[in-house]
N, C-alpha and C positions, 0 to 999 in steps of 0.2 A: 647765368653765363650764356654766351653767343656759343650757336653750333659751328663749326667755320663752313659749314653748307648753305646753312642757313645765308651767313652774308656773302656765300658766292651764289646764292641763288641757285644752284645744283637741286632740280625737283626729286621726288624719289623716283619717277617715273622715268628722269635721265640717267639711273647710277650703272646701269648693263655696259654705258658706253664709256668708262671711266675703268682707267689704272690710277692708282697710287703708287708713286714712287718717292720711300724714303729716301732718298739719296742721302749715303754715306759712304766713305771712302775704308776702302781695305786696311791698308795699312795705316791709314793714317785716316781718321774718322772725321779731321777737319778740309779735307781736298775741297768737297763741292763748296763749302762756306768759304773759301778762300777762293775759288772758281767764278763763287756770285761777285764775290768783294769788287773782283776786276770786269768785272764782266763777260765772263768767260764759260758761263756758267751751263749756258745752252747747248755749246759747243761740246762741253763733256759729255751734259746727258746724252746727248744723241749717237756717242759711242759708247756699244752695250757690249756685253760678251754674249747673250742670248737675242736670242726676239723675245725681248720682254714687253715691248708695247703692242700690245697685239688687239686695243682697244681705240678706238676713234680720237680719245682725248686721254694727255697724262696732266693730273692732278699732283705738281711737285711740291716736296716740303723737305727742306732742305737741315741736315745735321747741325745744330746750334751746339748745344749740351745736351748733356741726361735726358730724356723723356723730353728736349724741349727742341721744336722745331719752326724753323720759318716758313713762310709761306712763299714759294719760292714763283709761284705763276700757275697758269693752266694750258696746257701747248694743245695743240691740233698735231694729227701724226701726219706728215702730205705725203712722205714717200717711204715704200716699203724697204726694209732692211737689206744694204748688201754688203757683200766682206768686206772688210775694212780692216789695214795694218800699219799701227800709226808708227810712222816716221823716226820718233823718238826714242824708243823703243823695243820697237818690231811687236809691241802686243797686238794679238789676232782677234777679232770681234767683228760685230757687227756695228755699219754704220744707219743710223734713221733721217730721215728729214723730217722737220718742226718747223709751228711758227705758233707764236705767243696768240692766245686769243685773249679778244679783248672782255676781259672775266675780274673783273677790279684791279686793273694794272696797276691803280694807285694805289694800293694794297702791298702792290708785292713787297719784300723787303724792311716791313711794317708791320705786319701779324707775326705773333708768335701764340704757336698750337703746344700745349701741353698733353703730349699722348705717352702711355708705358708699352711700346711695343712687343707682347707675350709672345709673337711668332717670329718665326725667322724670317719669313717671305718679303722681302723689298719693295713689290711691286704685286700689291694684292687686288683683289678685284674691292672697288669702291661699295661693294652689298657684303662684301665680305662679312662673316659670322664667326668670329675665332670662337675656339673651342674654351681659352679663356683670357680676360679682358676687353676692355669696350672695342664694337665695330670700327670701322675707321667712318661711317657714315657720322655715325656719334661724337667726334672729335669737338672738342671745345677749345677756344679759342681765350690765351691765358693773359693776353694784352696786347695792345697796339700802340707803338709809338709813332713819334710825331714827324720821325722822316725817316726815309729809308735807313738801313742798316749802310753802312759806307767803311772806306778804311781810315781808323783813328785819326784822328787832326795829330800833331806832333805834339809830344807828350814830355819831350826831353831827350837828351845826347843820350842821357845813359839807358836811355831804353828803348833805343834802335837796336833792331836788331831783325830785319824785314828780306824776304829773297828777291831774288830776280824779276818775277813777275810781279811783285809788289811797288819792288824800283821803280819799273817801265812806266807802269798805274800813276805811281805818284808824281813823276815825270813829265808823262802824257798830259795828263789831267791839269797840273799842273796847278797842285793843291797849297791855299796859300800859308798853311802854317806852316808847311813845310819846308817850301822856297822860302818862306821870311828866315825863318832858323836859318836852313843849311846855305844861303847866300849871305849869312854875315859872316861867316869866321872860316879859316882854315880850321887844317890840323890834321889829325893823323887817325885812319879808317884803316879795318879790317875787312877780309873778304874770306871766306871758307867756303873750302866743296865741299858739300854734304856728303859727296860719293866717297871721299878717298879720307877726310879730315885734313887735309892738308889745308896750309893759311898762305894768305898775302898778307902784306903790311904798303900801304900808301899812304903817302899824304897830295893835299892841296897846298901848296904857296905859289909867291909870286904875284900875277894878277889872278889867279884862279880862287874859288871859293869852294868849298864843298858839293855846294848844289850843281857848281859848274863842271866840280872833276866827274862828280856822279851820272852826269847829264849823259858825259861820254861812255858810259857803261851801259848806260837803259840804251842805248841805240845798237849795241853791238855786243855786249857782253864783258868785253876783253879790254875795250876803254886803248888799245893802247899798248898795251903790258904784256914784253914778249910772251912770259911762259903760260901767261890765262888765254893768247893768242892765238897758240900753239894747242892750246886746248880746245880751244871752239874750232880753228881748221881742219882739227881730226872728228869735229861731229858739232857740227854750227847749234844742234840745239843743248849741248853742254854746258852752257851758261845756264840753265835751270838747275843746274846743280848750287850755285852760289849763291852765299849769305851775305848780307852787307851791314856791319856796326862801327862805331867809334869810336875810338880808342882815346882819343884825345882832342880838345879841339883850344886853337890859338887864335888868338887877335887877331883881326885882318891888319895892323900894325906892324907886328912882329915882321922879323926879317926872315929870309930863304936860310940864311944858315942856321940858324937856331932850330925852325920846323925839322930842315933835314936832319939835323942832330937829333930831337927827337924820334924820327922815322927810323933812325941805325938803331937808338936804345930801346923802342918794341920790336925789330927784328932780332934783337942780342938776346930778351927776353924769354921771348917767344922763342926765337932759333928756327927763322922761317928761312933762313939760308941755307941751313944746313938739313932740316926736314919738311919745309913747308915750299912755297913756292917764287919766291924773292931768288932770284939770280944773282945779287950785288948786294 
């Protein structure tokens, strides 16, 4: 088995200048894999709640599963920490400046390291000597596939089920399994705030498609829709709060009244008029 030093070329004579950073998320242990997915991923590291880099270069490897991590890149640190309180939130930390060195970028999103992390420390020094389980110098490298890690090609209606910033991504990017699916058919979508549980119910008819009603939501959040409107003008980044799946989807055939009929019998269901966010 390959050390993953080994094929980053890391001598031992350079390990003084190296942090590791497992990145993984608090509450939710999948943020930075979902941070990479969009590419978004630099941008988080570099808000810390300590001066954790406090070493020339971070060596990241990013939260996959269990014991199993990606190789997320190797940044250079350019600019020293200062407070920083993000927007969204009001969390207080610290911000760093980064840039990607060039350390097998064609790598990144391609390796996956199989290490059991016995310490608690996140960001350990690269010589590090735990008291027990292998150094992180020692880290072996559990496979490589053959392209980057990316978000899923579309897999099927009924198993959508993707937020906000995944929207955007897929959207932006303008990924073609996606768009082939969601520009053939109407029908009728759900949308949840993860903050409060409360639902929408929508649909697409008319000349619109799915791909096209959604289109309008990756650019803004709210698509449109007074009460999700009303929502993002009391805090424009509150559209990260919401989930997007479907509920049902119709022939591009099918006529306006029939969709909308369906669209009243998932809000009668649901009861999104009366506790969720449907006005009508």
């Amino acid at each position: 088995m390959l050390r993953l030093l080994d094929v980053l070329k890391i001598p031992e004579s350079e390990l003084k200048n190296y942090k590791v950073h497992f990145a993984i998320g608090s509450d939710d242990k999948s943020i930075p894999y979902k941070k990479f997915l969009i590419d978004e991923f630099k941008q988080w590291q570099e808000q810390q709640t300590n001066k954790n880099f406090s070493r020339p270069y971070v060596l990241s490897l990013i939260y996959y599963r269990k014991d199993i991590w990606i190789f997320g890149g190797v940044y250079r640190v350019t600019k020293d920490p200062v407070p920083f309180v993000c927007p969204e939130d009001n969390w207080k930390g610290w911000r760093y400046g980064t840039e990607l060195v060039d350390c097998q970028t064609d790598l990144i999103g391609r390796i996956f390291v199989e290490y059991k992390k016995e310490f608690r420390a996140s960001y350990p020094r690269l010589e590090m000597c735990p008291e027990n389980g292998v150094p992180p110098r020692d880290m072996f490298i559990s496979s490589i596939i053959g392209k980057r890690v990316s978000i899923n090609d579309f897999t099927g209606f009924d198993a959508v089920n993707i937020d906000y910033e995944t929207l955007r991504t897929i959207i932006r990017d303008d990924i073609p399994s996606w768009r082939s699916a969601l520009s053939n058919v109407k029908g009728i979508y759900l949308i949840a705030d993860k903050k409060t549980g409360k639902q929408y119910v929508g649909s697409a008819y008319g000349d619109e498609c799915i791909w096209h009603r959604w289109s309008a939501y990756a650019k803004d959040g709210h698509g449109g829709n007074r009460e999700l409107k009303a929502l993002t003008e009391r805090d424009e980044n509150y559209k990260y709060n919401f989930k997007y799946s479907i509920l049902e989807v119709c022939n591009m055939n099918l006529g306006n009244e029939y969709i909308i009929g369906r669209e009243n019998y998932w809000k009668e269901i649901l009861q999104t008029r009366e506790f969720g966010l449907n006005g009508n």
